[in-house]
C-alpha positions as YAML, in Angstrom:
chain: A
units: angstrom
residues:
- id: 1
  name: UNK
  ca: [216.45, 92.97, 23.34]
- id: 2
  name: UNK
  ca: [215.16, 91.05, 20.80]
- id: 3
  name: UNK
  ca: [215.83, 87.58, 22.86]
- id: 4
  name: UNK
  ca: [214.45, 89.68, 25.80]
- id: 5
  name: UNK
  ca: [210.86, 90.00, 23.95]
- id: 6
  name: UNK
  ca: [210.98, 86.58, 22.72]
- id: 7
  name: UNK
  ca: [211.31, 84.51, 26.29]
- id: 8
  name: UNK
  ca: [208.97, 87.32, 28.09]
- id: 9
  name: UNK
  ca: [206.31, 86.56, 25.40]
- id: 10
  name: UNK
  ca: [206.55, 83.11, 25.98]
- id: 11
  name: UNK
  ca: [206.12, 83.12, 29.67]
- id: 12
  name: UNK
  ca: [203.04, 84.98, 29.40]
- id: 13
  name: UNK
  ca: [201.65, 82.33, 27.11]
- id: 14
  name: UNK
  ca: [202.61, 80.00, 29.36]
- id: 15
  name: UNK
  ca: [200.90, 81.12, 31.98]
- id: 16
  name: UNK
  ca: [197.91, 82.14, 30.20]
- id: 17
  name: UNK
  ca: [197.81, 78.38, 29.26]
- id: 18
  name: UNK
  ca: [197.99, 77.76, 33.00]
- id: 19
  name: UNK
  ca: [195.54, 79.80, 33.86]
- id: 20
  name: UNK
  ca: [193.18, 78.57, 31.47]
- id: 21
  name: UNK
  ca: [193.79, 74.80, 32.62]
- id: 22
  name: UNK
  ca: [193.26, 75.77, 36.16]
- id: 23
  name: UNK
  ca: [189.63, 77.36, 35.29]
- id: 24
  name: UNK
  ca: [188.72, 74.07, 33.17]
- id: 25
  name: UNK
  ca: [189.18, 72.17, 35.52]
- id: 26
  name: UNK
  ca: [187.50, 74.00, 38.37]
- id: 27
  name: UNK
  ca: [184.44, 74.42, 36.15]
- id: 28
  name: UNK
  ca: [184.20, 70.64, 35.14]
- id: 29
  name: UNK
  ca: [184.31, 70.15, 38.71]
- id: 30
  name: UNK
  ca: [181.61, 72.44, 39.76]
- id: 31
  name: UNK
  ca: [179.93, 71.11, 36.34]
- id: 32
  name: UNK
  ca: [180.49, 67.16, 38.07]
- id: 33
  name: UNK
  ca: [179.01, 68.39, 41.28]
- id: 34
  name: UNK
  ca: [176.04, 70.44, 40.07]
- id: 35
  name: UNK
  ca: [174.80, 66.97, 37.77]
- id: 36
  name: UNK
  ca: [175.72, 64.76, 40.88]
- id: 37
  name: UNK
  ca: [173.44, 66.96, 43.36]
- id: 38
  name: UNK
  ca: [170.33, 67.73, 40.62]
- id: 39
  name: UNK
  ca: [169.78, 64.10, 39.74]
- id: 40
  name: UNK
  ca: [167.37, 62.61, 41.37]
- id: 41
  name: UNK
  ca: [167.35, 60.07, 43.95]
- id: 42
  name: UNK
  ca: [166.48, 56.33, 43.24]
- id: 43
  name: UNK
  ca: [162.93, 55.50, 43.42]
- id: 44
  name: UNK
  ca: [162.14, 52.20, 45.49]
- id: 45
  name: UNK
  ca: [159.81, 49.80, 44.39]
- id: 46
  name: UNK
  ca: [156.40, 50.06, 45.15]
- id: 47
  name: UNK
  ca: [155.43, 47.78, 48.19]
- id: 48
  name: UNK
  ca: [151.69, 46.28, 47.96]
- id: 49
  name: UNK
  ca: [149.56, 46.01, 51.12]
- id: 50
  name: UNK
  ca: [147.13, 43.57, 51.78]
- id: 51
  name: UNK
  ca: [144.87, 46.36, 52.78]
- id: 52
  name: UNK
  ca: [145.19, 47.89, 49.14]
- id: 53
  name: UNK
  ca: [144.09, 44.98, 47.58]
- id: 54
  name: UNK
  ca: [141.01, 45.11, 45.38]
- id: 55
  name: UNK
  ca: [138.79, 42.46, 45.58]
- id: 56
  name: UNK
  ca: [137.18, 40.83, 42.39]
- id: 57
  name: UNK
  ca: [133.99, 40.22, 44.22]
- id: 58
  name: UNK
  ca: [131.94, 43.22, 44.47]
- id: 59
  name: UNK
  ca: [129.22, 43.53, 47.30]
- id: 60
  name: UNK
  ca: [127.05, 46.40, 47.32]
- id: 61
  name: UNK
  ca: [126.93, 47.77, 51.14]
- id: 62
  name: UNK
  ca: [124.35, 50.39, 50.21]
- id: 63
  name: UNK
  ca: [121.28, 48.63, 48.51]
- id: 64
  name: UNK
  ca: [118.79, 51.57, 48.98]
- id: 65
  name: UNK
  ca: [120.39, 52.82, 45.34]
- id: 66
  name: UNK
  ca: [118.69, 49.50, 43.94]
- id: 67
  name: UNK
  ca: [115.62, 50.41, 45.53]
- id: 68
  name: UNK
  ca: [115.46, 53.69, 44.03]
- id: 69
  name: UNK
  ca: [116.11, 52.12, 40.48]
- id: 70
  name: UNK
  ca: [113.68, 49.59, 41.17]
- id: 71
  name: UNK
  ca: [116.24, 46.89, 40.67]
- id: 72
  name: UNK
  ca: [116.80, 45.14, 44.09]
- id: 73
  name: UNK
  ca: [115.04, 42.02, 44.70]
- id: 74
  name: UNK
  ca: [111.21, 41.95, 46.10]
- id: 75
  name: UNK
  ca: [109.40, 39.22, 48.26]
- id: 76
  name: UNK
  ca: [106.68, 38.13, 46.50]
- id: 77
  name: UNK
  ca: [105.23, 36.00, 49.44]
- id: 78
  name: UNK
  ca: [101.92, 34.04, 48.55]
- id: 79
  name: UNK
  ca: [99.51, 35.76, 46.59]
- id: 80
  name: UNK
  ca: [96.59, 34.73, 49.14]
- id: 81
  name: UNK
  ca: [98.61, 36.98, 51.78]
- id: 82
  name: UNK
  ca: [97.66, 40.39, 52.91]
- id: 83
  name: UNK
  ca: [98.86, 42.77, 53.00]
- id: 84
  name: UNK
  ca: [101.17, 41.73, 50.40]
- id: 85
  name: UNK
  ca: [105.08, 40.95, 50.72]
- id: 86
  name: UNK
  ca: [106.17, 42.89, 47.42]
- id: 87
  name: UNK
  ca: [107.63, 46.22, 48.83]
- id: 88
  name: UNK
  ca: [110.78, 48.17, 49.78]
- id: 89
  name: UNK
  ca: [108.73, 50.25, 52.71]
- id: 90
  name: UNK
  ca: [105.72, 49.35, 53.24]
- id: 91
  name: UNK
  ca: [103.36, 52.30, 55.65]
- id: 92
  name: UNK
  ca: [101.12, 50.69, 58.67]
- id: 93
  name: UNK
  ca: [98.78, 52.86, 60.37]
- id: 94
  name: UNK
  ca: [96.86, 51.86, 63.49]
- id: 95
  name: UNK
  ca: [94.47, 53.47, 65.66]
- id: 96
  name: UNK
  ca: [93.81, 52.70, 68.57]
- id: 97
  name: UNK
  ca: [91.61, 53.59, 71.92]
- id: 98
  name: UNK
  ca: [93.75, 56.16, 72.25]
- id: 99
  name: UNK
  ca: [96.67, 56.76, 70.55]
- id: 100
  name: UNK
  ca: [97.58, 56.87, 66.47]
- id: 101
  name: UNK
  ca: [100.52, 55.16, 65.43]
- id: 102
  name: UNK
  ca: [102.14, 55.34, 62.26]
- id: 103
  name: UNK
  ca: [105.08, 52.99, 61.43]
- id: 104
  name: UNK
  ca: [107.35, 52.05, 58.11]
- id: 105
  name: UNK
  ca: [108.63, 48.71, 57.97]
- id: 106
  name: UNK
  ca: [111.55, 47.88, 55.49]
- id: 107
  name: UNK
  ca: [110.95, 44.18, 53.45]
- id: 108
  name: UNK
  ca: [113.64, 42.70, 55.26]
- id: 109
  name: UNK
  ca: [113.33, 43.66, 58.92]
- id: 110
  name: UNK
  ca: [110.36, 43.36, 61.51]
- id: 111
  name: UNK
  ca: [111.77, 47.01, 63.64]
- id: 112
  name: UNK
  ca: [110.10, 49.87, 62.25]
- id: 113
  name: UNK
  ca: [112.65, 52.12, 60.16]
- id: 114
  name: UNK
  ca: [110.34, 55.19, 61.31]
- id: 115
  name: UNK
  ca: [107.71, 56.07, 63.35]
- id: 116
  name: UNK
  ca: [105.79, 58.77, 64.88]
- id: 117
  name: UNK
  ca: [102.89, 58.17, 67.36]
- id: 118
  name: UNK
  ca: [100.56, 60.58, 69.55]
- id: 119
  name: UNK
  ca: [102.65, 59.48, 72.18]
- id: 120
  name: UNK
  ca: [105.38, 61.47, 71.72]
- id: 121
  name: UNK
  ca: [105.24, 64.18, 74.10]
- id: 122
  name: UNK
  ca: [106.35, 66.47, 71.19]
- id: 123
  name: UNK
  ca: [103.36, 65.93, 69.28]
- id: 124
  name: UNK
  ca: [100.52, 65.16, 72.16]
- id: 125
  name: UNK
  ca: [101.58, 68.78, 73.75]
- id: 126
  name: UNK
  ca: [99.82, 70.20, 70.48]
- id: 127
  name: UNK
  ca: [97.08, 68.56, 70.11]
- id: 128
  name: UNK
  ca: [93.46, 68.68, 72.38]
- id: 129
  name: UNK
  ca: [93.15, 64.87, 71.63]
- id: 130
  name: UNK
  ca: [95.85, 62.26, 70.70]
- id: 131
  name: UNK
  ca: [92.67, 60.04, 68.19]
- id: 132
  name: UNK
  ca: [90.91, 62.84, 66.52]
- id: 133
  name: UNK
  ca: [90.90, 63.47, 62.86]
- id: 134
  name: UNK
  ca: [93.59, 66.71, 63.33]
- id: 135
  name: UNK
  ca: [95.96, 63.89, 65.49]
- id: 136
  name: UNK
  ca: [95.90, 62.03, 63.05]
- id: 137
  name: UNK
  ca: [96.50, 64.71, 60.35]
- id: 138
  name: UNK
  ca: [99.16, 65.71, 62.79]
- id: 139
  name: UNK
  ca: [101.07, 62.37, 62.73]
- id: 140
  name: UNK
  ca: [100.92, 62.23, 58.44]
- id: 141
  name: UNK
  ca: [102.70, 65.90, 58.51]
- id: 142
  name: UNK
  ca: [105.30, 64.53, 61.73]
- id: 143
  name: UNK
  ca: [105.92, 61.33, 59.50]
- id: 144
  name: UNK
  ca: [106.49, 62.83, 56.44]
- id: 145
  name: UNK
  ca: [108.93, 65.39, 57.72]
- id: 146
  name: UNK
  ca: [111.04, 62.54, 59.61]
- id: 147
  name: UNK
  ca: [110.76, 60.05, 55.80]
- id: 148
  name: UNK
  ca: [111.95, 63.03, 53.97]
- id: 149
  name: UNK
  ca: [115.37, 63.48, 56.32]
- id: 150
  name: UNK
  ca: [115.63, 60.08, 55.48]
- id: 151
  name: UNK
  ca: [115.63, 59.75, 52.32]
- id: 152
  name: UNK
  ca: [112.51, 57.92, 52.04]
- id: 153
  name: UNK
  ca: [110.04, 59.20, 49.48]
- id: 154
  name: UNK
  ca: [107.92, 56.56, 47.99]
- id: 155
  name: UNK
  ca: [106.36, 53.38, 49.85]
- id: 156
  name: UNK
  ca: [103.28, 51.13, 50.13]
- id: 157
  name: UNK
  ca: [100.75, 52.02, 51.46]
- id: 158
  name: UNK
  ca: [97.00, 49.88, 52.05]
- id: 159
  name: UNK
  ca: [94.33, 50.24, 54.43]
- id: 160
  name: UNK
  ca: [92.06, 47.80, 55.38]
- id: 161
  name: UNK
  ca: [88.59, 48.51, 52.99]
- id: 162
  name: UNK
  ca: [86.17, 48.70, 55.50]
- id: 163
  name: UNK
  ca: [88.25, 51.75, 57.05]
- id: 164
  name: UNK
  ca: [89.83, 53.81, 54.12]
- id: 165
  name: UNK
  ca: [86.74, 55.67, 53.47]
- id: 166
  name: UNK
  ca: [87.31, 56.82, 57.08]
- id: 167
  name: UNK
  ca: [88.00, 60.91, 57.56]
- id: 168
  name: UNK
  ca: [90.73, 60.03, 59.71]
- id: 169
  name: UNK
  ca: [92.53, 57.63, 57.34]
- id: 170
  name: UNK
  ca: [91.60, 59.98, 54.46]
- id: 171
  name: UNK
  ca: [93.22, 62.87, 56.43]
- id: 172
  name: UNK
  ca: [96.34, 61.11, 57.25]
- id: 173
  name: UNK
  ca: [96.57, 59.95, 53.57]
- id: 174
  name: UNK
  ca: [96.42, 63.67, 52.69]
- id: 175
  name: UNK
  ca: [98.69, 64.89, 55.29]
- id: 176
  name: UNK
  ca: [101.33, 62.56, 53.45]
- id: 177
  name: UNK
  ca: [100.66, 63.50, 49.88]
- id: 178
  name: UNK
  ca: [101.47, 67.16, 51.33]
- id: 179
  name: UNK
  ca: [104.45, 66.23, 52.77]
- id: 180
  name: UNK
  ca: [105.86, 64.98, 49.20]
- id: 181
  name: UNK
  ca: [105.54, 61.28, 49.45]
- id: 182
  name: UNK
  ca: [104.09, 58.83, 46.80]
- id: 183
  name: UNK
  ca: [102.59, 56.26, 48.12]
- id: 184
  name: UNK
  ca: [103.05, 53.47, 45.71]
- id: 185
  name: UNK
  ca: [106.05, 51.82, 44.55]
- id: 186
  name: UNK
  ca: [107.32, 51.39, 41.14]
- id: 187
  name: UNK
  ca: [107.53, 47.57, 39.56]
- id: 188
  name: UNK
  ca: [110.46, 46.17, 40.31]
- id: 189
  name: UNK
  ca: [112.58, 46.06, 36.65]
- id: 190
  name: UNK
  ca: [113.81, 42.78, 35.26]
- id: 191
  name: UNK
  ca: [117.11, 42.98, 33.26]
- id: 192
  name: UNK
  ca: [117.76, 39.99, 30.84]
- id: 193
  name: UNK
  ca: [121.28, 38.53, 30.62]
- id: 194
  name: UNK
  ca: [123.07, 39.54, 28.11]
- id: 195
  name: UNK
  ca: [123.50, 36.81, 25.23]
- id: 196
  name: UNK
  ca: [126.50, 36.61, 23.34]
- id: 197
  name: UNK
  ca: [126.30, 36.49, 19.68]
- id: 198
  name: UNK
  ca: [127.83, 33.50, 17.78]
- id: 199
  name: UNK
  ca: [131.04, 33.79, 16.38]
- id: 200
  name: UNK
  ca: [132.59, 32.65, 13.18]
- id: 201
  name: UNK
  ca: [131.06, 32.59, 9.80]
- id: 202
  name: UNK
  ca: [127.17, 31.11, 9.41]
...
């Protein structure tokens, strides 16, 4: 009985060690597969376009940010000249036999950059006559709204002496302070290059 005991005992421990290598290796192979499918894949190399390139020359395709900060360049033009070259937008206002006309020019282009005129069927419908003092009033409120949309608020603005004293000048003039435009232009600002300072002991 004794022997009996002794050999049963030992088969169960042998298959209990069975048992326990057949569960080892099932779980290092689950344990192989789960690392194999969570790492991650190979990153390729990044591929550079021509397109992506930076350039180390800068050009600014938006100068009216200069303008605002007074720092894009000015014509001077000859001082003897008038009316003078030194603007951004410069205001002309002409009256005619029968229609008012008022027109911003930009330094570097002879089309007007806005306009508004009695001839516009949108503003001659309102009024009883396309020179009076109200047309011309008229036009100053029409050409302020349109500068405003814009984006232009400040510009240069000189009429000729004999006329400025005018009430249709001085109307128009009025009819743009109204609107929120300034009618002079601030200096344009100079910025000095920088100078380096000398290395090394003195």
């Amino acid at each position: 009985m004794a022997v009996l005991g002794d050999i049963s005992r030992s088969v169960r421990l042998l298959l209990g060690q069975m048992h326990r290598c057949r569960t080892t290796t099932a779980g290092s192979k689950s344990l192989l597969l789960a690392r194999g499918f969570g790492q991650a894949a190979p990153q390729s190399k990044p591929v550079v376009d021509d397109n992506e390139a930076v350039n180390p020359t800068f050009v600014n395709r938006n100068p009216r940010n200069l303008e605002q900060m007074a720092l894009a360049m000015k014509d001077r033009g000859w001082g003897t000249t008038w009316p003078h070259r030194e603007f951004y937008h410069r205001l002309v206002f002409t009256r005619s036999q029968h229609h008012v006309t008022a027109e911003v020019l930009a330094c570097d282009s002879p089309t007007p950059v806005l306009s508004c005129s009695t001839k516009e069927w949108a503003v001659k419908r309102e009024l009883a006559s396309t020179r009076c003092v109200a047309a011309c009033q008229a036009v100053g409120e029409v050409l302020a709204e349109r500068c405003h949309r814009a984006g232009i608020k400040r510009m240069v603005y000189r009429a000729i002496p004999w006329q400025f004293r005018s009430d249709a000048i001085q109307s128009f003039r009025t009819a743009l302070k109204d609107g929120g435009l300034v009618l002079s232009e601030p200096r344009r600002q100079y910025i000095a290059p920088r100078v380096k300072a000398p290395s090394g002991p003195m």
